[in-house]
C-alpha positions in Angstrom: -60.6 159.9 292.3 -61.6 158.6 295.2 -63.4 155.5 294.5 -64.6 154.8 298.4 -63.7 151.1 298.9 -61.2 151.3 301.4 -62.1 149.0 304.3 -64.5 147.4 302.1 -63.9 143.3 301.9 -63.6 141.0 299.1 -63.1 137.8 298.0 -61.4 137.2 294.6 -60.8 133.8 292.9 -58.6 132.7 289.8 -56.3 135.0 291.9 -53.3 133.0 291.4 -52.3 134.6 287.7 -53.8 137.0 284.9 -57.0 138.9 285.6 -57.9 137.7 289.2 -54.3 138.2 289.9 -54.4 141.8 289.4 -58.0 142.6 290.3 -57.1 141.8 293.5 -53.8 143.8 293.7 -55.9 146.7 292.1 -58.8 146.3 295.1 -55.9 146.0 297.8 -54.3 149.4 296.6 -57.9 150.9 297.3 -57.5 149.6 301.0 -59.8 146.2 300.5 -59.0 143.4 302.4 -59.0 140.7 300.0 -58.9 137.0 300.5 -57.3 135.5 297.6 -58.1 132.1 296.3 -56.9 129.2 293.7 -55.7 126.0 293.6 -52.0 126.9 293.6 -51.3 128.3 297.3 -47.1 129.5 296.6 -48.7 131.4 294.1 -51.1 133.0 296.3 -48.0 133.8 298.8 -46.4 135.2 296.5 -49.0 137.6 295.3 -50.1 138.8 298.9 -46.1 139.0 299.6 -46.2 141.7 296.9 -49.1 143.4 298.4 -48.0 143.7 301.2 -44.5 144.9 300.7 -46.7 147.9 298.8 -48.2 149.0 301.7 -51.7 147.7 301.2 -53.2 145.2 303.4 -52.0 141.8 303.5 -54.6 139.6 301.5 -55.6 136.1 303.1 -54.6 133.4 301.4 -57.2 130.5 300.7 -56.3 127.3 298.7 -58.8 125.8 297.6 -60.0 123.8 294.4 -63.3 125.3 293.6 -64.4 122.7 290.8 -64.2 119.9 294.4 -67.4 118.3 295.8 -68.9 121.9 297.6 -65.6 123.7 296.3 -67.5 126.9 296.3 -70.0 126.2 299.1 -66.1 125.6 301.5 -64.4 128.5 300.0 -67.8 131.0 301.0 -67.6 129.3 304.5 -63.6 130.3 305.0 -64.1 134.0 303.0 -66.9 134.8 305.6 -64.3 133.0 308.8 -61.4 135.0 307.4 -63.4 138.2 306.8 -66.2 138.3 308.7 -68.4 139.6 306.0 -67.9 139.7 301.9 -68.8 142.9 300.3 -67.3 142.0 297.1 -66.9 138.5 295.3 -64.7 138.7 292.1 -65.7 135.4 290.0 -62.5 135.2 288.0 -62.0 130.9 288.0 -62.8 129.5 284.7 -61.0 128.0 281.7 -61.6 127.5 277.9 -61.4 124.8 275.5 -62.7 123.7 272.1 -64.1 119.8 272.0 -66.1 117.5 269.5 -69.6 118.5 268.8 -71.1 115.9 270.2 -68.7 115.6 273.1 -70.0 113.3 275.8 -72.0 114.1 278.8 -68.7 114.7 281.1 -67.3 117.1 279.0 -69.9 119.0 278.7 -70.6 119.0 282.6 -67.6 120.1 283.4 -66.9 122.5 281.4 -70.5 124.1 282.7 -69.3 123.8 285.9 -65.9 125.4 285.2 -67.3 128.3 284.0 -71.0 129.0 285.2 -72.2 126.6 287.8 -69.2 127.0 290.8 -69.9 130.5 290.3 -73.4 130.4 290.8 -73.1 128.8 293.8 -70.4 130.7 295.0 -72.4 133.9 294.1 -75.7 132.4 295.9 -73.6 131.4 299.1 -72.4 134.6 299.9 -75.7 136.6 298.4 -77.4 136.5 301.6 -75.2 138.6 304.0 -74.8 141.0 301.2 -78.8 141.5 301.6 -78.4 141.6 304.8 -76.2 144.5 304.9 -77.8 145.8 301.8 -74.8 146.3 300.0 -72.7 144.1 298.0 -71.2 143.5 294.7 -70.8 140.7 292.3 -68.4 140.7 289.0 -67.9 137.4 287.1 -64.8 137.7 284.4 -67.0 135.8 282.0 -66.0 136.0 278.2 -67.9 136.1 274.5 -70.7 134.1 273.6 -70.4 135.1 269.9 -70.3 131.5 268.0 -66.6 130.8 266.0 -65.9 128.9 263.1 -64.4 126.0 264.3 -65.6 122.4 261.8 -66.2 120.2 264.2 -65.9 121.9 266.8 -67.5 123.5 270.0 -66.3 125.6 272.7 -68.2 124.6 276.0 -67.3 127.5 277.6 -68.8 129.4 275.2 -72.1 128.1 276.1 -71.2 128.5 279.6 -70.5 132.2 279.3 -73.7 132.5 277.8 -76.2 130.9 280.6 -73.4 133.1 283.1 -74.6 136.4 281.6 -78.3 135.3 281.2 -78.2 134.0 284.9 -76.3 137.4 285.9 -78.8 139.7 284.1 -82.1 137.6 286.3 -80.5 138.0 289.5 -79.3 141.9 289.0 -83.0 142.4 288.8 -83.8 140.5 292.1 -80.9 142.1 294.0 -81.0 145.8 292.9 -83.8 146.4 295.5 -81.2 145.7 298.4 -77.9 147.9 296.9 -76.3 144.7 295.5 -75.3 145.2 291.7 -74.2 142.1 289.5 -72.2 142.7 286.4 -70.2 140.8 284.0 -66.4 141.5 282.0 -66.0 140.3 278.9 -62.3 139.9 278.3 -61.2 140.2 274.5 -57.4 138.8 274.0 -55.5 139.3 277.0 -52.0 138.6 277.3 -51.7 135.3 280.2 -50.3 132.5 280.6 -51.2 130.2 278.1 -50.9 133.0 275.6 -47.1 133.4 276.4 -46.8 130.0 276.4 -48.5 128.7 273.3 -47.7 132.0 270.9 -44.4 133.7 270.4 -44.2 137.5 270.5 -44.2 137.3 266.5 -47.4 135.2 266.6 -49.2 137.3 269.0 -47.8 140.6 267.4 -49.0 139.9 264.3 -52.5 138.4 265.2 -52.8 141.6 267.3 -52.3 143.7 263.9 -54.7 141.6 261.6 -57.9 140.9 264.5 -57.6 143.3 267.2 -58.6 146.9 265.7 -56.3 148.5 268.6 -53.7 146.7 267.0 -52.2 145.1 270.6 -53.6 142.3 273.1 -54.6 143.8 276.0 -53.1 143.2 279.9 -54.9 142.1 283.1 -54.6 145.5 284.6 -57.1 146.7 281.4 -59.7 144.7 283.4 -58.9 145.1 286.6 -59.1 149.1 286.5 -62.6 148.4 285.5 -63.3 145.9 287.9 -62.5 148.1 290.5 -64.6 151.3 289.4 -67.7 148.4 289.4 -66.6 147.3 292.8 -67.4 151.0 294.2 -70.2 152.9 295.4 -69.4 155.5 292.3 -70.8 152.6 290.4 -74.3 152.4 292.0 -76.1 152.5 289.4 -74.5 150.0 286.8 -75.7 146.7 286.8 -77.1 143.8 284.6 -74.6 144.7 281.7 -72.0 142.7 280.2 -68.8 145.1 279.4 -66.2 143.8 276.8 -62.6 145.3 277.4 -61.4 143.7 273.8 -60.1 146.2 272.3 -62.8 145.9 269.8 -62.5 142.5 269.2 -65.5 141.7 268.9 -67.4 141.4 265.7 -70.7 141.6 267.2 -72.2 145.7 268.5 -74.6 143.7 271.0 
């Protein structure tokens, strides 16, 4: 299938491991130029090293801390330098992590900036040449919002994740008059990082068997093949949604 992106643009953050990693490897083997972005820039090398060598087009490599004082308002500024225009902004920079209840006023701020206000205003500084253009397309790896039991305990990004798809559902219904669709992934367990490094395959294995009805944790490529279907003018007419790719993980139907 032809999905039609090839000499579209994008910017893709996160892009140094996991699901931003191979979202943007997925774009650039549809012919998008990508700029890449995280904090760690020989990660960033590496990854546009390997896209390259594939044949695809050599992504641009920004490094750049997007929770800094106007992180996201100087990594819009050097997208739109490096590309000239951003058709495509994949929000996939964000983190997770359970604290005290009643966690102090820090904690709480940055863990909604982590994961729902650098993304709003990343999204909102590269909104308005998308309108201009009349085309453009936003996708925010976002995550459940479905409460866990935890004593004690709160996950702050869990509330984050919830004002993210709230705030993505408003502005899909402000932009869809100019051909710019916002959507949001929800990733169930997929295998990273900090999964390999905090969980044995034995651990992981056997969680997979007893909570994940598909019976295995999923890969970044599960999301990034989705990703890139939303990024494409195929996918005109989805927007607003939030789209688990969890294996049925989730407990929840809506």
């Amino acid at each position: 299938m032809d999905l039609q992106l090839n000499g579209r643009t994008a910017l893709v953050t996160g892009a140094s491991q996991g699901i931003g990693r191979a979202t943007a490897a997925s774009l650039a083997a549809e012919g998008v130029q990508t700029a890449i972005a995280a904090r760690r820039g020989e990660l960033l090398e590496e990854l546009a090293e390997e896209i390259a060598a594939a044949g695809h087009p050599r992504p641009i490599v920004i490094a750049q801390d997007i929770m800094a004082e106007r992180g996201p308002e100087s990594l819009a500024t050097k997208a739109l330098e490096a590309l000239g225009t951003v058709d495509i902004l994949i929000n996939s920079a964000g983190g997770s992590r359970k604290v005290d209840l009643y966690a102090d006023t820090a904690t709480w701020d940055e863990g909604m900036n982590m994961n729902f206000n650098t993304q709003r205003r990343l999204s909102h500084a590269l909104l308005p040449q998308m309108i201009d253009r009349q085309w453009g397309r936003i996708i925010t790896i976002s995550g459940k919002n479905e409460p866990e039991k935890h004593p004690g305990k709160i996950n702050v990004a869990m509330s984050a994740k919830a004002a993210i798809h709230a705030w993505s559902k408003g502005l899909s219904n402000e932009v869809a008059q100019h051909g710019v669709t916002v959507n949001c992934l929800g990733p169930g367990k997929i295998m990273s990082e900090q999964i390999r490094l905090n969980y044995d395959e034995e651990r992981r294995r056997k969680y997979a068997e007893e909570e994940i009805p598909i019976g295995y944790l999923g890969e970044p490529e599960d999301m990034a093949v989705l990703a890139t279907f939303l990024c494409s003018p195929l996918a005109r007419y989805v927007t607003g949604v939030l789209i688990p790719v969890d294996g049925s993980f989730r407990k929840y139907a809506f």
